[in-house]
N, C-alpha and C positions, 0 to 999 in steps of 0.2 A: 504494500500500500504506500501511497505518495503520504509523506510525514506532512502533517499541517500547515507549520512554517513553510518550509520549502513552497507549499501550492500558495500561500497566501503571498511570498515575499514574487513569485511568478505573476500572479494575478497584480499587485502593485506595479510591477516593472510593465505587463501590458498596456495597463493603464498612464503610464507615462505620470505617475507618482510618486516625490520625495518619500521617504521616510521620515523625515519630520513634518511632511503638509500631513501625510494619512496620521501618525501620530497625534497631531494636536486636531485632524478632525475627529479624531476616535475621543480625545480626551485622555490619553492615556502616554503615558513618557513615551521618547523615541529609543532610549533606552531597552526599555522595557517590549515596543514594538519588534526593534533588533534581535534581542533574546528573542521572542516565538519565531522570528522567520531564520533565525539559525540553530533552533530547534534546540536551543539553551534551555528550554524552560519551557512548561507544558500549555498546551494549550489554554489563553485565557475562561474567564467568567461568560454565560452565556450574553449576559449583556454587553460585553466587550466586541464576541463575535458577531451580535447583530450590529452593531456600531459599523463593523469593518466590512461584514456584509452589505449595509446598504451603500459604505463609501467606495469600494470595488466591485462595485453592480455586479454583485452574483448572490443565485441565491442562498439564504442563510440555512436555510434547512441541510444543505451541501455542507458548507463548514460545520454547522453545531452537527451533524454525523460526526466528519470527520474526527471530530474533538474527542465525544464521546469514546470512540475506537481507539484514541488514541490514550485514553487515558484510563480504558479497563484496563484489568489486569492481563497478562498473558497467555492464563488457560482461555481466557475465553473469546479473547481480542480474533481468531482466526475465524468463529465463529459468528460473530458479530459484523465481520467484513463480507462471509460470505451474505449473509442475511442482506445487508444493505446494499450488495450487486446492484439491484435493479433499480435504485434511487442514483448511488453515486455512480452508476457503468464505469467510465474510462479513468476515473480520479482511484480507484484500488489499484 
């Protein structure tokens, strides 16, 4: 599966977005934005990822998956990816 960070720091750079603009639209450190898109630190709060969602026009339903998966544990995390195929297709 594509790690969080990584698709969100992808989705920023298509969008032709600093990390400090998307940062301070989110409300949230650029610091802090940095860590998730180098996969420092786990995916944020669900209200962070609708923030980021609506500022990198995709839908939030995609990231707040992605988060979740990433942030079970590992017996079950294989499980959970297969499940959510047919929402997230090409992002696992």
């Amino acid at each position: 599966m594509r790690r969080f960070g990584t698709h969100l720091r992808e989705l920023r750079h298509q969008r032709g977005l600093t990390l400090e603009a998307t940062a301070r639209r989110a409300e949230i450190q650029k610091g802090y934005l940095s860590g998730i898109e180098l996969n420092l630190v786990n995916p944020p709060s669900p209200p962070v990822i609708r923030a980021l969602a609506r500022i990198l026009g995709t839908p939030k339903r995609q990231l707040l998956l992605m988060a979740v998966i990433e942030k079970a544990p590992k017996e079950i995390r294989k499980d959970l990816e297969n499940a959510f195929t047919p929402i997230l297709g090409g992002l696992l």
